[in-house]
TORLO-138221 format. One record per atom (N, C-alpha, C): atom name; x, y, z; residue in three letters. Coordinates in steps of 0.1 Angstrom, whole numbers, plus 2048, in hexadecimal, padded with zeros to 3 digits. Example, Ala and Ser with C-alpha at 12.3 -4.5 7.8 and 13.67 -1.06 7.14 Angstrom:
BEGIN
N;884;7C7;84E;ALA
CA;87B;7D3;84E;ALA
C;884;7DF;84E;ALA
N;880;7EA;847;SER
CA;889;7F5;847;SER
C;881;800;84F;SER
END
This chain:
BEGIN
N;DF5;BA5;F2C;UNK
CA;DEF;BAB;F21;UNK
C;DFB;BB3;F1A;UNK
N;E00;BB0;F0A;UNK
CA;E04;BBA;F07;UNK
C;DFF;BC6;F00;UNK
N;E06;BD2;F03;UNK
CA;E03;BDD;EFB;UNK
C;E0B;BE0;EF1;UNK
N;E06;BE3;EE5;UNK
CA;E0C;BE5;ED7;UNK
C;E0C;BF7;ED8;UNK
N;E19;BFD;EDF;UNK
CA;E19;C08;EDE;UNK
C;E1B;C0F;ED1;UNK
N;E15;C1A;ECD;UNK
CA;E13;C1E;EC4;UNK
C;E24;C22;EBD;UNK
N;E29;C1F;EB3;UNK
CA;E38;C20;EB0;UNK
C;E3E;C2D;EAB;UNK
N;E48;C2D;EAC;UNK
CA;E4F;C38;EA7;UNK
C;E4E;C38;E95;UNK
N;E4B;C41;E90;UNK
CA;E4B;C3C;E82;UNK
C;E5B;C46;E7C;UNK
N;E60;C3D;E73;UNK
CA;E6E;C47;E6C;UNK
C;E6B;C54;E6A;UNK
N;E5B;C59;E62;UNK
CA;E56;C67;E5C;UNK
C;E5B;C72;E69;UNK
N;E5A;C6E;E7C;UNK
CA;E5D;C73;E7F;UNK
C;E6C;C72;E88;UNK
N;E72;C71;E77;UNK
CA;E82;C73;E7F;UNK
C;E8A;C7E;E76;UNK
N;E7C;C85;E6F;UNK
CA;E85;C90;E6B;UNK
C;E89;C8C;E58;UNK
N;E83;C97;E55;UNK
CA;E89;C9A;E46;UNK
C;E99;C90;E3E;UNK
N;EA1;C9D;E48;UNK
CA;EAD;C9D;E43;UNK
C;EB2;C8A;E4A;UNK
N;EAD;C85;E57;UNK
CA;EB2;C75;E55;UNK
C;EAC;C6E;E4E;UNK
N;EA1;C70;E49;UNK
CA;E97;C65;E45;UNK
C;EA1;C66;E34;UNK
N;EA6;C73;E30;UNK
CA;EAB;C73;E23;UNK
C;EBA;C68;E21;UNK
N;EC0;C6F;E2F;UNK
CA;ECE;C69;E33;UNK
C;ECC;C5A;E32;UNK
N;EBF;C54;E3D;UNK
CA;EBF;C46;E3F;UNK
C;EBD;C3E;E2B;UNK
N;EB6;C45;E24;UNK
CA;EB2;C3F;E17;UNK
C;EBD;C3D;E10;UNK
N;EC5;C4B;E13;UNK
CA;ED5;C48;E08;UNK
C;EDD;C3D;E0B;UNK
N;EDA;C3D;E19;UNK
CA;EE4;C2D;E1C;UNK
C;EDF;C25;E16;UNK
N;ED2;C22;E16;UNK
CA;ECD;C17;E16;UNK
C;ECA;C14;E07;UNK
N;ECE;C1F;DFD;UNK
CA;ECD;C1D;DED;UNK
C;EDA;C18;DEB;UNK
N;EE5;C1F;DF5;UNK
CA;EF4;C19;DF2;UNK
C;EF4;C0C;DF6;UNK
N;EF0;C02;E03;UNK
CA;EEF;BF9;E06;UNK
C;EE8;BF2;DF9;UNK
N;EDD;BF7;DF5;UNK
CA;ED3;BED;DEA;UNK
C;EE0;BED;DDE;UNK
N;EE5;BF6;DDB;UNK
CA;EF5;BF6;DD0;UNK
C;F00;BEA;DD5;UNK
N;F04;BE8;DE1;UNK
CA;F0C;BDE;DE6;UNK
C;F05;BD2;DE4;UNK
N;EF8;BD3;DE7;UNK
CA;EF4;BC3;DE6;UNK
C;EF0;BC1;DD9;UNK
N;EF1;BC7;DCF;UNK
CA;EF0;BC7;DC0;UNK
C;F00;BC2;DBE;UNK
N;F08;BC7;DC1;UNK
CA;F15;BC7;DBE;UNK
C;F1A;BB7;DC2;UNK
N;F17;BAE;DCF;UNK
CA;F1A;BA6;DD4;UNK
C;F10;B9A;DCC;UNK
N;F04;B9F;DC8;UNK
CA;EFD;B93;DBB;UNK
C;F0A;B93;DB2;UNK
N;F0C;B9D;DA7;UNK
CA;F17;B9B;D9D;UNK
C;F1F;B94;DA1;UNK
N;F24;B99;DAE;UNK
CA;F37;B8F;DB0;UNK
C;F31;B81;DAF;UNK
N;F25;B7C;DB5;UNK
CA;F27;B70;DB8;UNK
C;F25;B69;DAC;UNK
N;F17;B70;DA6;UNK
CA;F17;B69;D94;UNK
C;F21;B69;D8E;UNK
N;F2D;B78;D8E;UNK
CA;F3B;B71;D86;UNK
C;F40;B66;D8A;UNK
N;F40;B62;D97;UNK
CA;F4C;B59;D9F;UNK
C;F55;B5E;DA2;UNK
N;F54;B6A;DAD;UNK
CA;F61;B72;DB1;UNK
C;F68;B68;DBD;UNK
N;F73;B6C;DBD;UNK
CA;F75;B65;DCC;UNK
C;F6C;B67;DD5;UNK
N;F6C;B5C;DE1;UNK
CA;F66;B5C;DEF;UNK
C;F67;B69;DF5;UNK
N;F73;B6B;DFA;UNK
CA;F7B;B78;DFF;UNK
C;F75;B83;DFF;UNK
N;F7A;B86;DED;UNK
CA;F70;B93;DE9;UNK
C;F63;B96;DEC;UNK
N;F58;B8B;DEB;UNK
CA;F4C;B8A;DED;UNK
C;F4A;B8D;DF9;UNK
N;F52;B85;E06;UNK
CA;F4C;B8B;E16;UNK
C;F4F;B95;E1B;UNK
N;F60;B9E;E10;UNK
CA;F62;BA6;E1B;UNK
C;F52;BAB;E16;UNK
N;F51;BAE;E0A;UNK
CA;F49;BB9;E08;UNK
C;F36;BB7;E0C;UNK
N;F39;BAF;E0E;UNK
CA;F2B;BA9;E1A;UNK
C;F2F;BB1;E29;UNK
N;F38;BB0;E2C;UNK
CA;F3D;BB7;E37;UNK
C;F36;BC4;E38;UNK
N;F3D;BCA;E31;UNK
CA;F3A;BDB;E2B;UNK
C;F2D;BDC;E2B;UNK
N;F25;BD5;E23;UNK
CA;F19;BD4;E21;UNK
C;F14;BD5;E31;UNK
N;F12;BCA;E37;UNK
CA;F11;BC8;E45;UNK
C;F11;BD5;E4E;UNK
N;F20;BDC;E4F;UNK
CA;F25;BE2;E56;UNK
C;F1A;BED;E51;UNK
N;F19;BF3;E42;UNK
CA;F0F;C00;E43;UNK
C;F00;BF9;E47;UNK
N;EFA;BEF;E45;UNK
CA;EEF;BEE;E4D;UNK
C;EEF;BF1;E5C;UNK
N;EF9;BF0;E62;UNK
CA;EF9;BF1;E71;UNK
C;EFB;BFD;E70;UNK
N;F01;C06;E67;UNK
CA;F00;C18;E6C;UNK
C;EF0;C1A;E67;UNK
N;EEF;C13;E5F;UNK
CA;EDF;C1D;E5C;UNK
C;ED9;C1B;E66;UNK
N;ED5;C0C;E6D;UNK
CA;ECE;C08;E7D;UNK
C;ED4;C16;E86;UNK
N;EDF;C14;E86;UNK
CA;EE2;C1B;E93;UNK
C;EDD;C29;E90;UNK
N;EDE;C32;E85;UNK
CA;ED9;C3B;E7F;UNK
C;ECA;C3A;E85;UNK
N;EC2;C32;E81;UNK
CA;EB3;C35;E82;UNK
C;EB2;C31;E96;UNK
N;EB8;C2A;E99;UNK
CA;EBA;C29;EA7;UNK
C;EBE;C36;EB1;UNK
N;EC8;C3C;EAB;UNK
CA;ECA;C4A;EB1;UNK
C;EBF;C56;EB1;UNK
N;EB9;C55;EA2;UNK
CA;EB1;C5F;EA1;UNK
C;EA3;C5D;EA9;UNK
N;EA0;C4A;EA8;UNK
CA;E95;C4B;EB4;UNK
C;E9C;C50;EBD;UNK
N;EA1;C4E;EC5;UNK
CA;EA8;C52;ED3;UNK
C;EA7;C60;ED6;UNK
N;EA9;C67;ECC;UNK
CA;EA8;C79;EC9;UNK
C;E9B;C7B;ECC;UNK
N;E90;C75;EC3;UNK
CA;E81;C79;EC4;UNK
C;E82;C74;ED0;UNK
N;E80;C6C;ED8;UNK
CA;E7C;C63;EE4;UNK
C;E7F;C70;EF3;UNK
N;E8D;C72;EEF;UNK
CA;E94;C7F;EF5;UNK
C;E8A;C8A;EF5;UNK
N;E88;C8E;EEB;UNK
CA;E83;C9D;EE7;UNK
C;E77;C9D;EF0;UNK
N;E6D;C90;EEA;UNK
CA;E63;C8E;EF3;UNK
C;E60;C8D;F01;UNK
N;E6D;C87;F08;UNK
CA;E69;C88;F14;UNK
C;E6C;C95;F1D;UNK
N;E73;C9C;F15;UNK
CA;E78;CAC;F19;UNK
C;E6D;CB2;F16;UNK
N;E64;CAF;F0A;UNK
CA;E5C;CBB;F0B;UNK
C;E4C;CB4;F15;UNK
N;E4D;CAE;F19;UNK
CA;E45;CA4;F22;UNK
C;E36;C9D;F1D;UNK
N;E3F;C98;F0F;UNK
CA;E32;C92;F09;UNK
C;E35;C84;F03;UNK
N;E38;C7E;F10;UNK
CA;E3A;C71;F0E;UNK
C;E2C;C63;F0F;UNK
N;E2C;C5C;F04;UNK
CA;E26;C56;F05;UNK
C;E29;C49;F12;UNK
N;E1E;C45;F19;UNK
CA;E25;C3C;F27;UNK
C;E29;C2D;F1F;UNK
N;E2A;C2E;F12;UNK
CA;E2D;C1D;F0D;UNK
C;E39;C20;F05;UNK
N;E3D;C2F;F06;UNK
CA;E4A;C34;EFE;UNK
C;E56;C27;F07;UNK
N;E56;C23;F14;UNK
CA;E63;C1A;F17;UNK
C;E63;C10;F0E;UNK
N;E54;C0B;F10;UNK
CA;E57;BFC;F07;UNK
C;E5C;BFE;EF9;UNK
N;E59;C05;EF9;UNK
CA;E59;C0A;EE2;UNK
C;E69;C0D;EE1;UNK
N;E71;C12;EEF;UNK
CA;E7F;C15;EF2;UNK
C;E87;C07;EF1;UNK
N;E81;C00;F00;UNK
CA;E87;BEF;EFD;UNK
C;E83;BE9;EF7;UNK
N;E7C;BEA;EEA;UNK
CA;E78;BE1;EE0;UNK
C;E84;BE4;ED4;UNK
N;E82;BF3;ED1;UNK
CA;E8B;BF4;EC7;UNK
C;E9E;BEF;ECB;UNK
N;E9D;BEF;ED6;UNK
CA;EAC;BEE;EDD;UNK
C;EB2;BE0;EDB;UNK
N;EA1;BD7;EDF;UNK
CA;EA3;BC8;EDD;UNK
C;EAB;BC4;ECD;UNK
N;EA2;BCB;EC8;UNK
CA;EA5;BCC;EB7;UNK
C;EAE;BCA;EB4;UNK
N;EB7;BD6;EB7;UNK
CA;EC7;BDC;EB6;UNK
C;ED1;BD8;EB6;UNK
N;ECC;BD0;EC7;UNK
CA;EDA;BC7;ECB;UNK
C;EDA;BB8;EC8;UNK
END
């Protein structure tokens, strides 16, 4: 049987990340605007992947961003001893994600 443990939601990772994680993610939505144009001009290949790269590369800081901050709540919670007993799975589920 599985259990659909109840999930971590972003609202509780905090104000100031939830703000942090959106600016990337407006700057990222700006890169992939930017990477439509190149290709409608016909920019070189080159130009186009590094900056797919870049692109790429800040998606993986935002993940790891929201990855750490669960880790913080997950932390917090089990120190203050209010852990939910399906908090592991919800742990290696997001981890599966990641990697």
């Amino acid at each position: 049987m599985v259990y659909n443990a109840p999930m971590t939601k972003t609202t509780e990772l905090g104000q100031d990340t939830v703000e942090n994680i959106l600016k990337r993610l407006r700057r990222i939505e700006g890169q992939v605007r930017g990477l439509q144009k190149m290709v409608a001009e016909g920019r070189p290949c080159d130009e186009v992947l590094t900056q797919m790269t870049a692109t790429k590369k800040a998606m993986e800081a935002a993940a790891t961003l929201i990855l750490h901050e669960f880790l913080n709540v997950c932390a917090t919670e089990v120190s203050e001893g209010k852990v939910d007993p399906k908090k592991p799975e919800e742990i290696a589920n997001m981890l599966k994600k990641f990697i």
